[in-house]
PLY file of the C-alpha trace (Angstrom):
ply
format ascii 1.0
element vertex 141
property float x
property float y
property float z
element edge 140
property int vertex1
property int vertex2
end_header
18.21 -66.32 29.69
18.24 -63.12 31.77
20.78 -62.55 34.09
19.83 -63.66 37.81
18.05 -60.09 39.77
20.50 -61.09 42.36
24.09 -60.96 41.81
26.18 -58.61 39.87
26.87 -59.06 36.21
30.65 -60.03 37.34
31.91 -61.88 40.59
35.50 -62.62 41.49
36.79 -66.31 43.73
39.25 -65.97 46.53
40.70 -68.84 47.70
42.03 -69.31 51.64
44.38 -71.85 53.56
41.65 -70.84 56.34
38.85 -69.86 54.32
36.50 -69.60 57.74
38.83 -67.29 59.61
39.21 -64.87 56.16
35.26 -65.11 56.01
35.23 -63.80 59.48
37.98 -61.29 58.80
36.23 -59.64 55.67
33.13 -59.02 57.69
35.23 -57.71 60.60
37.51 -55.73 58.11
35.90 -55.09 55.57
32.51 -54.59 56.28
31.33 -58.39 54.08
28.31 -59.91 54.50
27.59 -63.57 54.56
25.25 -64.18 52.14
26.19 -68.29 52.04
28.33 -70.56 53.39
28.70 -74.09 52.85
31.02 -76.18 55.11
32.42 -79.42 53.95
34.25 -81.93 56.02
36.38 -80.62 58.62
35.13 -77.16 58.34
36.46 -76.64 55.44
34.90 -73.95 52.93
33.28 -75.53 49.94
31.77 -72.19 48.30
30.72 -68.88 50.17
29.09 -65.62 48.84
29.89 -62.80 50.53
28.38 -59.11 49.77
29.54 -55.65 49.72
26.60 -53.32 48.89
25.97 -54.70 45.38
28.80 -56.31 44.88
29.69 -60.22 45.50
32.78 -62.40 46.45
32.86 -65.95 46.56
35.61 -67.38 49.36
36.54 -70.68 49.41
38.92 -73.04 50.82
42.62 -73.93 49.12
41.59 -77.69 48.87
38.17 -77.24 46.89
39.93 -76.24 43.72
43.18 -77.96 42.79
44.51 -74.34 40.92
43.36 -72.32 43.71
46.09 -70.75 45.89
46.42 -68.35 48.90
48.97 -65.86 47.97
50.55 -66.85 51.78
51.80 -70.19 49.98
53.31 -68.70 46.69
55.20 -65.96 47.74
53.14 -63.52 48.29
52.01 -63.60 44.73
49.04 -62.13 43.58
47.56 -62.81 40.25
44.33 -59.85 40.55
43.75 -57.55 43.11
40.27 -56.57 44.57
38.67 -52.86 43.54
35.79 -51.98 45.59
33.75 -48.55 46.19
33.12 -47.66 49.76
30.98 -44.58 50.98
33.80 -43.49 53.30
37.15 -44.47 52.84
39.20 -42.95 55.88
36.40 -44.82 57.88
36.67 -48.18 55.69
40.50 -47.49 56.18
40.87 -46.94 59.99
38.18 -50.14 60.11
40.46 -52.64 58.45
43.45 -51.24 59.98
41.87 -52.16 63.34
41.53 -55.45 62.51
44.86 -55.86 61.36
44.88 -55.10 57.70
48.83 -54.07 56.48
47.48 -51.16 54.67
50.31 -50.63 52.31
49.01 -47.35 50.72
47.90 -45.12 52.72
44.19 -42.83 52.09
45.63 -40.60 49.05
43.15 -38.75 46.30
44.18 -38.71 42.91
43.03 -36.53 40.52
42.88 -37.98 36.56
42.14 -34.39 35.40
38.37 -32.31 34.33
37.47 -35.01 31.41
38.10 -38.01 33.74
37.47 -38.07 37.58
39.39 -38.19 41.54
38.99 -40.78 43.42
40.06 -41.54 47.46
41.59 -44.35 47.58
44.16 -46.72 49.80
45.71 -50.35 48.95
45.60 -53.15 52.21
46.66 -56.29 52.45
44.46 -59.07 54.34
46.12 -61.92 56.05
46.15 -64.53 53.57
47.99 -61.67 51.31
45.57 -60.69 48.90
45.51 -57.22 48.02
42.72 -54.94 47.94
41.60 -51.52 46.85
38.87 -49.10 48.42
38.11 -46.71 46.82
35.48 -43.65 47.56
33.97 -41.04 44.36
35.30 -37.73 45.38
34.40 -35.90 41.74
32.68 -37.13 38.98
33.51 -35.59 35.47
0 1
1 2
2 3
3 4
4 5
5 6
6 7
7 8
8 9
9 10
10 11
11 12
12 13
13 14
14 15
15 16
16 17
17 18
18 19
19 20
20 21
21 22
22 23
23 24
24 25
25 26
26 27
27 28
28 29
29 30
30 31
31 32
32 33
33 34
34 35
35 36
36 37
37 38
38 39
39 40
40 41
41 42
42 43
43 44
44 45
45 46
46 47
47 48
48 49
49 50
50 51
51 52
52 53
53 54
54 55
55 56
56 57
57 58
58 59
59 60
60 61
61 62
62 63
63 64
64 65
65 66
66 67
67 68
68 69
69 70
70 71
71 72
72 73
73 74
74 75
75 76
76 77
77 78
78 79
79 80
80 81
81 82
82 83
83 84
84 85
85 86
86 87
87 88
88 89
89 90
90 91
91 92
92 93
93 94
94 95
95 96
96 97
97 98
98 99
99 100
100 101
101 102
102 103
103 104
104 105
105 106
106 107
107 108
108 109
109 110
110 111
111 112
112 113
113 114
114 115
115 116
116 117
117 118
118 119
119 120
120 121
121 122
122 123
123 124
124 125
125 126
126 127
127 128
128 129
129 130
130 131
131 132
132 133
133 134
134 135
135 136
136 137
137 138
138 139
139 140
């Protein structure tokens, strides 16, 4: 079967003590888009799809998956990190530092040298504490 024409050929799950308020967030943030949402009882988040140019996220609440944790209830643990392109990173930066993102790297190019590429990128933290990457092309090899 062919893939479907409207997601990406690989999606990642977050999941959120308030799965609603990081929906929100993301958009606010982040720059998300809700593409779906479905609420179960008490508002809680059953599944969500949420888009970022071509890319998708699906966000959903701690108590629809028995193995699915906010890193705010481990520790602070993370077991994967988000990577995502952005067109302008010092803009996507000062964006989700306005609404509140800990950005715990701050906008910094690195260069991997003629045969590879540089990349713009910073590292934030949302509120339930799972870490993210933006990251913007600055030279291609």
């Amino acid at each position: 079967m062919p893939l479907p024409t409207d997601w990406p050929r690989i999606s990642s799950a977050l999941f959120c003590e308030d799965a609603a308020a990081a929906i929100d967030w993301y958009c606010r943030a982040f720059g998300f888009e809700v593409r779906l949402k479905v609420e179960g009882e008490n508002g809680q988040i059953e599944h969500s799809e949420l888009t970022l140019g071509t890319g998708i996220i699906m966000v959903s609440s701690t108590t629809r998956a028995p193995f699915g944790k906010s890193p705010r209830t481990i520790g602070g643990a993370n077991t994967q990190t988000m990577f995502a392109y952005v067109d302008d990173v010092e803009a996507h930066c000062a964006r989700a530092r306005a609404a509140g993102a800990k950005i715990e790297v701050e906008p910094k190019t690195t260069d991997y040298g003629e045969d590879y590429w540089a990349d713009k990128s910073y590292e934030a933290v949302d509120p339930e504490g799972h870490h993210w990457w933006f990251a913007q092309r600055m030279r291609s090899k």
